[in-house]
C-alpha positions in Angstrom: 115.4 -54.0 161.8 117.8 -51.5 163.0 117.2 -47.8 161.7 119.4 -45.2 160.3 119.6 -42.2 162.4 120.1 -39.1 159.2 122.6 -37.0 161.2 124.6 -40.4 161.7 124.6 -41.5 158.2 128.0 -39.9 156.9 130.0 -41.2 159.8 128.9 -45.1 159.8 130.6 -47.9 157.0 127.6 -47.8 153.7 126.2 -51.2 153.9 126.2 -50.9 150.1 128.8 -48.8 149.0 128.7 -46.8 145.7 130.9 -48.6 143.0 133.4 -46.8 140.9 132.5 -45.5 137.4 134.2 -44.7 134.2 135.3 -41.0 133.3 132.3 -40.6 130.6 129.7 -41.4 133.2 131.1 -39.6 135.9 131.0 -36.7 133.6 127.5 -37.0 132.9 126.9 -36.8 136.5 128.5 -34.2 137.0 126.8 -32.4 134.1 123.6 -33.0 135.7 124.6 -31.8 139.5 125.9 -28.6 138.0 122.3 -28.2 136.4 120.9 -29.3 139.7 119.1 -26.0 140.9 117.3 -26.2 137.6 116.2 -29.7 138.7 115.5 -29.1 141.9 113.5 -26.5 141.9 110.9 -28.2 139.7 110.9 -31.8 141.6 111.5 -30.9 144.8 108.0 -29.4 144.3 106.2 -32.4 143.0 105.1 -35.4 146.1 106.3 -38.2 143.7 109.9 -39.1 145.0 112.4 -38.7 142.1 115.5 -41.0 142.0 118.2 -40.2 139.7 121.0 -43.3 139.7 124.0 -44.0 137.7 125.2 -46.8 136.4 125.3 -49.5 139.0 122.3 -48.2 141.1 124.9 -45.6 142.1 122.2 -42.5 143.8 122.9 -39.5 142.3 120.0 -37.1 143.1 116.6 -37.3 144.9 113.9 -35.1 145.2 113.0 -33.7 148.8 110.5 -36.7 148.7 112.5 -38.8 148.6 115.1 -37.7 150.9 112.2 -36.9 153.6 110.8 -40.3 153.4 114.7 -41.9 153.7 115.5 -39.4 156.1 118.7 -38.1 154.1 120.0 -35.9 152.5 121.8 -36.3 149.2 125.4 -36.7 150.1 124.8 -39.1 152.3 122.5 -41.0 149.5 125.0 -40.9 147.1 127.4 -42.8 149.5 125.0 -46.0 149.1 123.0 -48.0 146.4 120.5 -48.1 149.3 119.4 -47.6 152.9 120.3 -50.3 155.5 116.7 -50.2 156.5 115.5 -51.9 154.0 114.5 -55.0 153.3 117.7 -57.0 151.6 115.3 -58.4 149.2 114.1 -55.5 148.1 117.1 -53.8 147.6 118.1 -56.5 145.8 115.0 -56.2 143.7 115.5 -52.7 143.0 119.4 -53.3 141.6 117.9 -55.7 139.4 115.1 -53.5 138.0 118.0 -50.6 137.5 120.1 -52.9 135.7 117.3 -54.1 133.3 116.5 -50.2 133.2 120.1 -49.2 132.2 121.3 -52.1 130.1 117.9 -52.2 127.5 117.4 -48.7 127.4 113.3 -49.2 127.9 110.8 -47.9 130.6 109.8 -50.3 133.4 106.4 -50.1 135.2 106.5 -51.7 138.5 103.0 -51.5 139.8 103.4 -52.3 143.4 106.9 -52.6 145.7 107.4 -52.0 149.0 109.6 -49.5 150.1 110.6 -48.6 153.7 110.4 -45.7 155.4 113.1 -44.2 157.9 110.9 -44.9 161.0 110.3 -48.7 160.4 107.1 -48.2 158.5 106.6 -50.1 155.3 104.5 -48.5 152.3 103.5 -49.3 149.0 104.8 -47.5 146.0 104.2 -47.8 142.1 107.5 -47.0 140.6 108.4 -46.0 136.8 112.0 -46.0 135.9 113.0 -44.4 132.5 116.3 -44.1 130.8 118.3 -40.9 130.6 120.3 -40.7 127.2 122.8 -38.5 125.5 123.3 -36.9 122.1 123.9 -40.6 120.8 121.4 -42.0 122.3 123.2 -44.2 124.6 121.9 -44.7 128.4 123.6 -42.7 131.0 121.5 -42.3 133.8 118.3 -44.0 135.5 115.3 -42.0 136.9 113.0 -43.6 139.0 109.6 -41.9 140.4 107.6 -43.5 142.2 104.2 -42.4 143.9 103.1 -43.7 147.3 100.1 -45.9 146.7 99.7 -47.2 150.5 96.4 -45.0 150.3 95.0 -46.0 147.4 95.4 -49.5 147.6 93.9 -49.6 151.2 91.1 -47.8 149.4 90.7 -50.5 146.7 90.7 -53.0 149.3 87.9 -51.7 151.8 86.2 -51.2 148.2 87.0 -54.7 147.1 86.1 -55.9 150.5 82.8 -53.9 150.3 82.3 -55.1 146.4 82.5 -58.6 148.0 80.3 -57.9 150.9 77.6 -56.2 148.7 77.8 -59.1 146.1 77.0 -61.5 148.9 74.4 -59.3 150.4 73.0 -59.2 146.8 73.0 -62.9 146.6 71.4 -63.5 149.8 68.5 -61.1 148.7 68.3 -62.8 145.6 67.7 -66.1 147.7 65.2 -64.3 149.8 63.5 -62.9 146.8 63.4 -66.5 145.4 62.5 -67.7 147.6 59.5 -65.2 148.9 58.4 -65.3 144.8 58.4 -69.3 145.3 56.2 -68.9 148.5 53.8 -66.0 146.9 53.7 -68.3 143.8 52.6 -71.2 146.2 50.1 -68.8 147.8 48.9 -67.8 144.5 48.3 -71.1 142.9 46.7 -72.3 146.4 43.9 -69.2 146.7 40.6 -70.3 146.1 40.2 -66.7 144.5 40.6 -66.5 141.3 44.0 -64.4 139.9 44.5 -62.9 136.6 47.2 -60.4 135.7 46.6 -58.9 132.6 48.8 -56.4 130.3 48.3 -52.8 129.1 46.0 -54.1 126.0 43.7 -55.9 128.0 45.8 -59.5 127.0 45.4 -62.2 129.5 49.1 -63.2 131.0 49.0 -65.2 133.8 45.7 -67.4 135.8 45.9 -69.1 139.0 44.5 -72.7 139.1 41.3 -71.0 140.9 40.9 -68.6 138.2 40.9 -71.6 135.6 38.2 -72.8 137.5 36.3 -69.8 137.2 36.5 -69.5 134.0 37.1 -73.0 132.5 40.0 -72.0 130.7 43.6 -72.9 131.2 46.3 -70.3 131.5 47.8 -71.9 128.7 45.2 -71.5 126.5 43.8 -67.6 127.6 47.2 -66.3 127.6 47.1 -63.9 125.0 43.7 -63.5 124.7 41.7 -60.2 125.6 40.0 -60.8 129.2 36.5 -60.3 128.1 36.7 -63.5 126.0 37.8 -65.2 129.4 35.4 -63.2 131.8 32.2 -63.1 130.6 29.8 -60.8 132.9 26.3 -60.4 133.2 24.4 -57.9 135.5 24.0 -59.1 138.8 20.3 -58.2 139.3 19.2 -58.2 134.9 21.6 -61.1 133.8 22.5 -58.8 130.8 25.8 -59.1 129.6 28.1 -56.4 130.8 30.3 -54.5 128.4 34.4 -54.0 129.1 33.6 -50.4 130.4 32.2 -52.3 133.6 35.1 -53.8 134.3 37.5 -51.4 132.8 36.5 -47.6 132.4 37.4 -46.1 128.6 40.1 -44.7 128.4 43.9 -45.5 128.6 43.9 -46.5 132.0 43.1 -50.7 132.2 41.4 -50.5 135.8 40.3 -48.2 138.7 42.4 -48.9 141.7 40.2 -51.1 144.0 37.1 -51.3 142.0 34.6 -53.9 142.5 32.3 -55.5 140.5 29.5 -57.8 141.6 27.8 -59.9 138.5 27.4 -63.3 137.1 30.3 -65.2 135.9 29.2 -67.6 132.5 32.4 -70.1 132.2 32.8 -72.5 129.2 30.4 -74.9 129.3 29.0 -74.8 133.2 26.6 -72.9 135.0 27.0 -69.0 136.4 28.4 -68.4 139.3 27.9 -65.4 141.2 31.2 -63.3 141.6 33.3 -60.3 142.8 35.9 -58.7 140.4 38.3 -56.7 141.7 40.2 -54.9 139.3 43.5 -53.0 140.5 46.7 -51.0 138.1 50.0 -52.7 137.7 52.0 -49.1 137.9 56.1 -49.6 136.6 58.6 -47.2 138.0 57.6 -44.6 136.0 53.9 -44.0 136.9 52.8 -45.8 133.5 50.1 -48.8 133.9 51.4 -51.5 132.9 48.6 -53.8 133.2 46.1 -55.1 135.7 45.6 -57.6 137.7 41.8 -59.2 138.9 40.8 -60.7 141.8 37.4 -62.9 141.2 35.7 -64.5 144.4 32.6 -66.4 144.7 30.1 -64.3 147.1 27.5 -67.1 146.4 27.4 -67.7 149.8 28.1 -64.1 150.8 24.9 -63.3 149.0 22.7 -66.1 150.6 24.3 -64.7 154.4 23.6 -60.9 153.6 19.6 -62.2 152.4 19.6 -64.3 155.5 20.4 -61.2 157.9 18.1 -58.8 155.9 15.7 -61.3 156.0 16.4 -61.6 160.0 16.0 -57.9 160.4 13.3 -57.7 158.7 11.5 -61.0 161.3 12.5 -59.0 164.1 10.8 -55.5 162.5 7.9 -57.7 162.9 8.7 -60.0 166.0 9.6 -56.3 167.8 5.6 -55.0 166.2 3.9 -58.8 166.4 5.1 -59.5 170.5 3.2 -55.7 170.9 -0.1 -56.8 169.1 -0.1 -60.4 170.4 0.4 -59.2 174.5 -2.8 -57.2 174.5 -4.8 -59.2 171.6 -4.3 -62.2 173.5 -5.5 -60.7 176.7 -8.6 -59.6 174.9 -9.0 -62.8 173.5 -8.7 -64.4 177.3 -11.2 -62.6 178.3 -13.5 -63.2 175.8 -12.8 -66.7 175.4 -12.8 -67.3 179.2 -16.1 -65.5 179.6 -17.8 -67.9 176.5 -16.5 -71.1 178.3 -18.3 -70.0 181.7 -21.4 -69.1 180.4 -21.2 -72.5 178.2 -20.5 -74.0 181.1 -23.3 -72.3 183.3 -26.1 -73.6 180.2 -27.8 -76.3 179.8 -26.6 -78.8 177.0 -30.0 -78.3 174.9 -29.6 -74.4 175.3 -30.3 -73.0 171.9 -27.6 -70.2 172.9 -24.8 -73.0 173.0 -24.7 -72.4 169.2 -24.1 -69.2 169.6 -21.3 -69.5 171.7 -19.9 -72.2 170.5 -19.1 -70.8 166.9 -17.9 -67.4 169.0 -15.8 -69.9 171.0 -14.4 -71.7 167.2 -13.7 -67.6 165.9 -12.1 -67.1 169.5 -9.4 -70.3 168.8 -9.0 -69.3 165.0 -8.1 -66.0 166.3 -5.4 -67.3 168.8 -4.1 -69.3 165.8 -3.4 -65.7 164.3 -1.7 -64.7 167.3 0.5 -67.8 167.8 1.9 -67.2 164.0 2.5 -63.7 164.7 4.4 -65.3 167.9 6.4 -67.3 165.8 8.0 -63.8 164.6 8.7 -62.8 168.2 11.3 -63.7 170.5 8.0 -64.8 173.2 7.5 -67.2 170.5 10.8 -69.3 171.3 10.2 -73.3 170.7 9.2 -75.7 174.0 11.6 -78.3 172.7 11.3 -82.1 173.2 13.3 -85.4 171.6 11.0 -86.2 168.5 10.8 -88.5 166.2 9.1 -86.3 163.3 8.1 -89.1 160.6 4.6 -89.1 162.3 4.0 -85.5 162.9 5.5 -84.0 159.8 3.7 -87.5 157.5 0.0 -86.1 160.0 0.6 -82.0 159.4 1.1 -82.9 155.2 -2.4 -85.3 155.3 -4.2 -83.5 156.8 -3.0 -80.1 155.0 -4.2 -81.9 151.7 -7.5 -83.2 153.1 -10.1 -83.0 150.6 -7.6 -81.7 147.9 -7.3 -83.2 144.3 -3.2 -82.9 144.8 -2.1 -86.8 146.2 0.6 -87.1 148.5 4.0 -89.4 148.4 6.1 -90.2 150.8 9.3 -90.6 150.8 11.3 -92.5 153.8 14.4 -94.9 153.3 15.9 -95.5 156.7 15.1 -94.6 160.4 15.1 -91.3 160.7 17.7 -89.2 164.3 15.8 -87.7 166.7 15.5 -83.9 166.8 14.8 -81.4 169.7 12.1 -79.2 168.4 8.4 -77.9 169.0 6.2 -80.3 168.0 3.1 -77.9 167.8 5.8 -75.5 165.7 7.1 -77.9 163.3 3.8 -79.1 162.4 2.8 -75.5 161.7 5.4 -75.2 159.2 4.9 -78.1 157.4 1.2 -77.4 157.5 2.0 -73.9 155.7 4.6 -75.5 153.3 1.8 -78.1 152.0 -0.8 -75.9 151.8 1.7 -73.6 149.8 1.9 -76.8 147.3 -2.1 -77.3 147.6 -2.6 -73.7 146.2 -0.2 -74.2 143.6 -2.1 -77.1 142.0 -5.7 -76.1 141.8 -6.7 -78.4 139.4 -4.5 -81.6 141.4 -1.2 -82.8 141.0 1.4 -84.4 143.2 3.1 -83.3 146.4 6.4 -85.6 147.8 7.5 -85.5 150.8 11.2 -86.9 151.6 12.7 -87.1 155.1 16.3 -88.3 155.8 19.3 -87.7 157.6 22.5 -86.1 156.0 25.8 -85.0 157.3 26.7 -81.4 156.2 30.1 -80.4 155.0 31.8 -76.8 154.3 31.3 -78.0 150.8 27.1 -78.0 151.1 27.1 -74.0 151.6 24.6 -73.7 153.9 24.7 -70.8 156.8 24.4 -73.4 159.6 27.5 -75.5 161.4 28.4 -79.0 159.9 27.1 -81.7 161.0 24.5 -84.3 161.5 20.6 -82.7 160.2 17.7 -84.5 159.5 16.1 -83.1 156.2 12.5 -83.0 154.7 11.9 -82.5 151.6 8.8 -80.7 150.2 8.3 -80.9 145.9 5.2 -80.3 144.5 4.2 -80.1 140.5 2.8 -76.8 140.2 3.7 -73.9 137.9 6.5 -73.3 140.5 7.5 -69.5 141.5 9.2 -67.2 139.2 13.1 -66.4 139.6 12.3 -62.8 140.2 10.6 -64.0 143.2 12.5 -66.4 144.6 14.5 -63.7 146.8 11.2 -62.5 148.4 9.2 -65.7 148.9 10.1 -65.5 152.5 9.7 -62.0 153.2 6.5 -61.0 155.3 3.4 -60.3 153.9 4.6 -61.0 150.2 2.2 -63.0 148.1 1.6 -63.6 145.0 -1.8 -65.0 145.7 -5.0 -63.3 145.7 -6.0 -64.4 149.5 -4.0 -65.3 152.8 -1.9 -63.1 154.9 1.4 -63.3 153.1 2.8 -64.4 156.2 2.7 -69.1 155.9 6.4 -69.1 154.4 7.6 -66.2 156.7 6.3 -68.4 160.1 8.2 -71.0 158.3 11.3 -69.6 157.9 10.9 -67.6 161.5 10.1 -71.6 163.1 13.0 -73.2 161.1 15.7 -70.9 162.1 14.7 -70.8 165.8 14.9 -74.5 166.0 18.9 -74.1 164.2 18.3 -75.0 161.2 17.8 -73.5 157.5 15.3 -73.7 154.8 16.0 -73.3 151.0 13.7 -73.1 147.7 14.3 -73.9 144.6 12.0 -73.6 141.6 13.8 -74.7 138.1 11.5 -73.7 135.2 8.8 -76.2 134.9 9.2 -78.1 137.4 7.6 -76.9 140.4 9.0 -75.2 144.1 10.8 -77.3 146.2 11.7 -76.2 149.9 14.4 -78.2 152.0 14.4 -77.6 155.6 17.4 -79.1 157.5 16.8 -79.3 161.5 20.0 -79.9 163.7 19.9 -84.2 164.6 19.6 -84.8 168.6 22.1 -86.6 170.4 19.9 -88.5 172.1 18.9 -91.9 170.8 16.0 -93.1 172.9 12.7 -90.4 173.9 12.9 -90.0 177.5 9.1 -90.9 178.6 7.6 -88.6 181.1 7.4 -90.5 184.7 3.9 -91.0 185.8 2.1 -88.4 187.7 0.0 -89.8 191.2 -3.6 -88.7 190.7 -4.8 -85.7 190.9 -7.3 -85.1 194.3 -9.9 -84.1 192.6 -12.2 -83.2 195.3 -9.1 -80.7 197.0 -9.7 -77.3 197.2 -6.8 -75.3 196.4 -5.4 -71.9 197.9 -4.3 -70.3 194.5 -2.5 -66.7 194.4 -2.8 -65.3 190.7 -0.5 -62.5 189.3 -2.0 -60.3 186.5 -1.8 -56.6 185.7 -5.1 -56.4 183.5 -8.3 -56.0 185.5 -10.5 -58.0 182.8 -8.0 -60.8 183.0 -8.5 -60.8 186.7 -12.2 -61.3 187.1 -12.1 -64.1 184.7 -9.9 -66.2 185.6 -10.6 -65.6 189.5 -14.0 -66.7 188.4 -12.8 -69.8 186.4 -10.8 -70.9 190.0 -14.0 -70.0 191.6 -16.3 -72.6 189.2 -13.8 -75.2 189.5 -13.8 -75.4 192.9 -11.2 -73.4 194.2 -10.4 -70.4 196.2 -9.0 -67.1 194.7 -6.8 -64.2 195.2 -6.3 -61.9 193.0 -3.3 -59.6 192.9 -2.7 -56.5 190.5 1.2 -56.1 191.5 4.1 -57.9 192.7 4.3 -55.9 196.0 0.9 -57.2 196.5 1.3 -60.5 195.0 4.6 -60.9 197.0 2.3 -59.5 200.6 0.0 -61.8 200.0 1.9 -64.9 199.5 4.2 -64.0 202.7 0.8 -63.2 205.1 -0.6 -67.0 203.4 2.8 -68.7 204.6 3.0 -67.4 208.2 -1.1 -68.2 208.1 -2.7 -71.0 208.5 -3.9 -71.7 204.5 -0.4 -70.9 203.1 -0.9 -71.2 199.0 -0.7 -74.4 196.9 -0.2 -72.4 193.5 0.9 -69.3 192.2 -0.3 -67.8 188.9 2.3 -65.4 188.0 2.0 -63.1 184.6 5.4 -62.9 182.8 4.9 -59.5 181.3 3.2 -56.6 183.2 4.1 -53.4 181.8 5.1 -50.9 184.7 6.2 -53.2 187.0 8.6 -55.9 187.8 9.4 -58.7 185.1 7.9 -62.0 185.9 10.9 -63.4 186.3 12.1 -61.2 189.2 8.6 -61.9 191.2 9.4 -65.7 190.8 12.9 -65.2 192.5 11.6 -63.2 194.7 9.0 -65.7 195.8 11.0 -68.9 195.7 13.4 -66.7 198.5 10.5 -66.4 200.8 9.8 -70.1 200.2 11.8 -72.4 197.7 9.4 -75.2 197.7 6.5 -72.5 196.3 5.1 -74.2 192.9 4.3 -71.4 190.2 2.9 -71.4 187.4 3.6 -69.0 184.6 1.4 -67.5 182.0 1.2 -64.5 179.5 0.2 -63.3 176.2 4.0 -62.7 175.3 7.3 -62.7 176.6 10.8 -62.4 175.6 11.8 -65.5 179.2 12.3 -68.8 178.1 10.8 -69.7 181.2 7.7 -70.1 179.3 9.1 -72.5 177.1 11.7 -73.7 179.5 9.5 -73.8 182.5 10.1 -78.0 183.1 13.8 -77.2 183.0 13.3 -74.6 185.2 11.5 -76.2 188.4 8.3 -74.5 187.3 5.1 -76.5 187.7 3.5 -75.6 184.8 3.0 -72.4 182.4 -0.3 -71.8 180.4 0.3 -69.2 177.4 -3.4 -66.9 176.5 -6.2 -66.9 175.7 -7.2 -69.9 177.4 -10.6 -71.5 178.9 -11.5 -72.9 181.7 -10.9 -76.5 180.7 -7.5 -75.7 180.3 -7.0 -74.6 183.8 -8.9 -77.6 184.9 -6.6 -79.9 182.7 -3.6 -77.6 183.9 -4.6 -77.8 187.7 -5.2 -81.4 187.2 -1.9 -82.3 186.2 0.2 -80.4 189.1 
């Protein structure tokens, strides 16, 4: 578009020339020039740009607005309707809007029209033209003003484009927010906790399916209702019902922030569960509580695991004290008991002292039967696992538990029974205990059963052990059964209710039963009796392994035996049980001697045929470490183990372990003779 230079606008041909008016309107215009310093001293002042035309969109006067933004100055204005830089269609426009102005005498608003500047550039202007009347009233003149609007309509559009952009980003946080409430929703309803929000009064408004399940009522029927109708509470430990300040403290606040509550949950017609309530403030925007909302979780199982640890610490309390008795005890008792069975074995079988010995020899075994159960307790005590079957054992340990006893015995068996891997000798000590338990119940008679069976465990059974496949025996009797209040103590040690025994027959059991995997229960509904369930992990194995066949022993050998043992006593003993049996003897009181010994017997000509190595001499090195250090002089050496005590499961492991045998004290000299017998 081709500009118009100011200074040359008075010398070039008006694209639109001014038209000629009549004598009364050119006087008006002239009227109004000779007021023009009035004029033009008030609107050359003002940024609007002022346009005063005549009839015919003839210019008369224009502001200094207006002529800076043409880039002219009047005269040469008044030579055109308007500038040549402009858009034809807008000039065009403009005539039209003058005419319209001038002929009906009324205002016109034009809200936007674009007006172009002397440099090219094109802004937007809203423009208000008015009629300018006489005495009569009749139109004379046109003003226009109009006020540059390029500013503010950029500014309503960033606006409008920010408006547009916020309105999206609002929907597209709404979807989120949908769609995060549809997911929490989903989470809600899918919690196995229980979830109930409810308002300022204490009125239940929303349950989660869980919480139903709690309760046994449906959201639709609680809503509305206060939440001590729905929850109702009883002391964990008294079974008294709770009032609302347990759950809520008086006062205006509904809940303390994070406050838990452990009791009994009654629902509508089923049986308590055991729960946690967490009760937490629903705060609004301006610090008020609005509400609250509870959190109720099942800690049944939470329970039974926090007993079963107590329970544990308390087994290894006494495994830690009962491993410290049953190390010395048991050396005592082997030398007493070894000394009785060589001085039986020096007499003569009509000896009148035989008696003597003998019932000190039956006190001597009794008393190792003390010490095993307090082994039970200690880690020395772990299991010597096989692959049983344990119909027969466990069917044996309840007969003869009930021998002589009033109380008659069922048993209960429906299908072949999975092998287990367990301590036979162990297991049959804790069914012995559990059916005695039963015989003492029932004084005057009565009726013990005894079920066995295999089961497959879920999640769903509750039990702190793995799923899986268990073998499970069952032991009911018909006695008075044990009060509830004792129930959580019935395996604790030395707790009894009875006027004899230890206190310690359920305590082995539940010390045998979890080192063998598995888990034992009681129950005791009123009137109806105790009933223990033990469930022992089933073996893989299908068929028992028989042991191969040993070649016969040479009786008439003598061996070269090397024995390990740091008490004295123990020493001369069993030296002199070797010594009776045929065999010859040394005696070592540490592993730097054992170890000198058994290197100066190798390079000799009588290396050793056996080694007796004690697992647990205080001061010195572990039996284990004497072993190793033995087998790297010669690997083929056989050992045997024995001790008191011992935390190795080479004593229990010692097959698996290339050991040739292990004896555990006291023992006599038959069972060395059995012992050497079998190597």
């Amino acid at each position: 578009m081709q500009q118009l230079d100011p200074r040359d606008a008075a010398r070039r041909t008006p694209s639109a020339p001014a038209p000629a008016t009549n004598p009364d309107t050119k006087a008006w215009e002239n009227k109004f020039l000779d007021q023009k310093e009035v004029y033009q001293q008030i609107l050359d002042a003002i940024d609007d740009m002022v346009l005063v035309k005549g009839e015919r969109s003839r210019i008369v006067w224009a502001n200094r607005a207006f002529r800076d933004y043409y880039g002219m100055s009047n005269e040469q204005l008044r030579q055109i309707i308007d500038a040549p830089f402009n858009e034809a269609e807008n000039t065009k426009q403009y005539v039209i809007d003058d005419r319209q102005v001038y002929t009906t005498g009324q205002t016109l608003n034009i809200p936007a029209e674009k007006v172009t500047r002397h440099d090219g550039i094109v802004q937007v202007f809203n423009t208000v033209k008015s009629p300018l009347r006489d005495l009569e009233g009749r139109t004379r003149l046109t003003v226009g003003v109009s006020r540059n609007i390029t500013a503010k309509n950029e500014i309503e559009e960033q606006l409008a484009h920010y408006r547009e952009h916020l309105e999206h980003l609002v929907d597209e946080r709404t979807g989120e927010l949908r769609t995060l409430s549809g997911r929490l929703q989903t989470i809600i309803q899918s919690l196995v906790e229980g979830i109930i929000a409810v308002d300022a009064a204490g009125r239940v408004t929303i349950m989660n399916p869980a919480a139903e399940s709690f309760t046994g009522w449906s959201c639709e029927k609680a809503a509305g209702h206060d939440i001590h109708e729905i929850l109702r509470l009883e002391d964990e430990k008294t079974r008294q019902a709770l009032p609302p300040s347990a759950l809520f403290p008086p006062g205006d606040v509904p809940a303390r922030p994070g406050s838990r509550l452990a009791a009994w949950l009654q629902p509508q017609e089923r049986a308590a569960r055991l729960v946690s309530v967490n009760a937490s403030c629903l705060v609004n925007e301006a610090g008020a509580v609005g509400g609250s909302v509870l959190i109720i979780r099942d800690i049944s199982i939470e329970r039974k695991i926090e007993d079963q640890n107590l329970r544990n610490q308390k087994l290894e309390s006494l495994g830690l004290l009962a491993g410290g008795i049953a190390h010395d005890f048991n050396n005592l008792l082997m030398v007493i008991l070894g000394n009785i069975s060589l001085a039986r074995h020096e007499l003569p079988a009509d000896s009148p002292i035989n008696a003597a010995l003998e019932s000190a020899e039956g006190a001597c075994h009794r008393a190792r039967g003390l010490s095993r159960q307090l082994l039970t307790f200690a880690q020395g005590g772990a299991p010597v696992k096989k692959t049983l079957n344990v119909e027969a054992p466990v069917r044996e340990a309840a007969e003869l538990a009930l021998r002589g006893s009033p109380a008659a015995l069922e048993v209960q068996i429906t299908r072949p029974l999975d092998f287990i891997e367990a301590d036979e000798g162990q297991l049959v000590q804790a069914v012995n205990n559990l059916v005695l338990n039963a015989k003492q119940a029932m004084p005057d008679g009565g009726r013990v059963v005894l079920s066995l069976d295999n089961v497959l465990l879920t999640e769903a059974d509750h039990l702190p052990i793995p799923p899986g496949r268990y073998v499970r025996i069952t032991i009911q009797d018909t006695g008075a059964g044990i009060p509830p209040r004792h129930l959580s103590r019935i395996f604790d040690p030395y707790f009894t209710t009875k006027g004899t025994g230890s206190g310690l027959g359920l305590t082995s059991v539940h010390s045998i039963v979890t080192r063998h995997g598995g888990h034992v229960t009681v129950a005791s509904p009123p009137g109806s009796g105790a009933c223990f369930t033990i469930h022992l992990p089933a073996s893989s194995k299908t068929v028992i392994e028989q042991p191969a066949a040993r070649p016969p022993a040479e009786s008439n050998r003598v061996l070269e035996v090397l024995a390990l043992d740091d008490d004295p006593a123990v020493r001369e003993v069993f030296k002199t049980m070797l010594a009776k049996l045929g065999h010859r003897a040394t005696i070592a009181a540490t592993s730097d001697g054992a170890l000198a010994e058994f290197t100066r017997a190798r390079s000799g000509s009588r290396p050793f045929d056996l080694v007796f190595v004690d697992l647990t001499m205080p001061g010195d090195l572990p039996g284990e470490e004497v072993i190793r250090k033995l087998r790297a002089i010669d690997p083929a050496a056989r050992i045997v183990v024995m001790t008191g005590y011992s935390t190795s499961a080479m004593l229990a492991n010692h097959r698996d372990l290339g050991l040739a045998g292990a004896l555990a004290k006291p023992f006599d000299v038959q069972a060395v003779r059995e012992l050497l017998a079998s190597v």
